[in-house]
C-alpha positions in Angstrom: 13.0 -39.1 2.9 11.5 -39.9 -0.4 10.8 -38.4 -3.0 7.0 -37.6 -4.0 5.8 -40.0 -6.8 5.9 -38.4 -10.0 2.4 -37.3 -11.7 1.4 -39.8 -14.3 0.4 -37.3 -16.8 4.6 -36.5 -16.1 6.1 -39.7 -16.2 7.1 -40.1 -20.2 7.6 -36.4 -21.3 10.2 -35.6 -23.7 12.8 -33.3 -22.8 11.4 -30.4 -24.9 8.1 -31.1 -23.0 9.9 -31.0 -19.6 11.4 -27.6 -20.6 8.0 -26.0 -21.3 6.7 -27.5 -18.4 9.2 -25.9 -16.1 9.1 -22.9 -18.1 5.1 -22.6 -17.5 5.7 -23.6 -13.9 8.6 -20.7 -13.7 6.3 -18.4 -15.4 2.8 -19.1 -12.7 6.0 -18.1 -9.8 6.7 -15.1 -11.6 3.0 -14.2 -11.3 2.7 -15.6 -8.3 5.4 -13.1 -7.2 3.8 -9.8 -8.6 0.5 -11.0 -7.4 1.8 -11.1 -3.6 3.5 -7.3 -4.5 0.9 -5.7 -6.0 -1.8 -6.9 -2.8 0.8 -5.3 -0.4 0.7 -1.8 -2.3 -3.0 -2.4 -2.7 -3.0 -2.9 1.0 -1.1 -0.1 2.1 -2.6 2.4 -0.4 -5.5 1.2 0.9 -4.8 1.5 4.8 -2.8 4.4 4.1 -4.7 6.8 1.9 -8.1 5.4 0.5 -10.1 6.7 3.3 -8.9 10.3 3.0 -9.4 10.3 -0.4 -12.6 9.1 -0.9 -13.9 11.7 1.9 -11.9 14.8 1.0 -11.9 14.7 -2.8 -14.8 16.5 -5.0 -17.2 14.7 -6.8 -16.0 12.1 -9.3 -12.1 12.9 -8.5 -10.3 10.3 -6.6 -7.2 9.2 -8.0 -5.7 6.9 -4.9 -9.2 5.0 -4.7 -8.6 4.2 -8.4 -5.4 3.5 -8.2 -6.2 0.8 -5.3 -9.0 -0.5 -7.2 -6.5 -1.2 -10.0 -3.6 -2.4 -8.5 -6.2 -4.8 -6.7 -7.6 -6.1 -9.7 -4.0 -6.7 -11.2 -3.2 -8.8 -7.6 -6.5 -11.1 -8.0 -5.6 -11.5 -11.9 -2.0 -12.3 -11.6 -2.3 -14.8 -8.4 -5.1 -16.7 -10.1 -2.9 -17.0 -13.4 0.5 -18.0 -11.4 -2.0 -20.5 -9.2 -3.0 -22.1 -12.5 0.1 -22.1 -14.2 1.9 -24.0 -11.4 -0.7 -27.0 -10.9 1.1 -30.0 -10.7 3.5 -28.4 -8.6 4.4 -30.4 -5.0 7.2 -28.6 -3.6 7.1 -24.9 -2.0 10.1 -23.2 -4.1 11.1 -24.3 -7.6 15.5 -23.5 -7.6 
């Protein structure tokens, strides 16, 4: 099978320009990675604990609810990033 045409924006980089290019692309499935990690904990905390906290803990006080809305906000932040620092990218794992 063939391989896919290159992008034409890609087609007469330098070598320097080719090593931050894979370095950016490395970089977006880095974030890509913790963004996938973080949304299982966010998930599971979730699931797991959110629920009791929110209806057993006084007033203002709920640390795992917090915690979940964090750890969610890191997920959305980091897979955006890693899905914006990989465009360009045709093929499904980069080694």
């Amino acid at each position: 099978m063939s391989q896919a045409p290159v992008v034409v924006s890609e087609r007469h980089l330098t070598t320097e320009e080719v090593e931050a290019l894979d370095r950016r692309r490395r970089r977006g499935h880095l974030l890509l990675i913790i963004g996938l990690q973080t949304a299982i904990v966010t998930t599971l905390v979730s699931v797991l604990w959110v629920g009791q906290d929110l209806a057993q803990s006084p007033g203002w006080s709920h640390p795992i609810f917090y915690w979940a809305c964090i750890t969610g906000t890191v997920s959305i932040a980091c897979l955006l990033r890693g899905i914006s620092l990989r465009r360009g990218f045709h093929e499904f794992t980069s080694y």
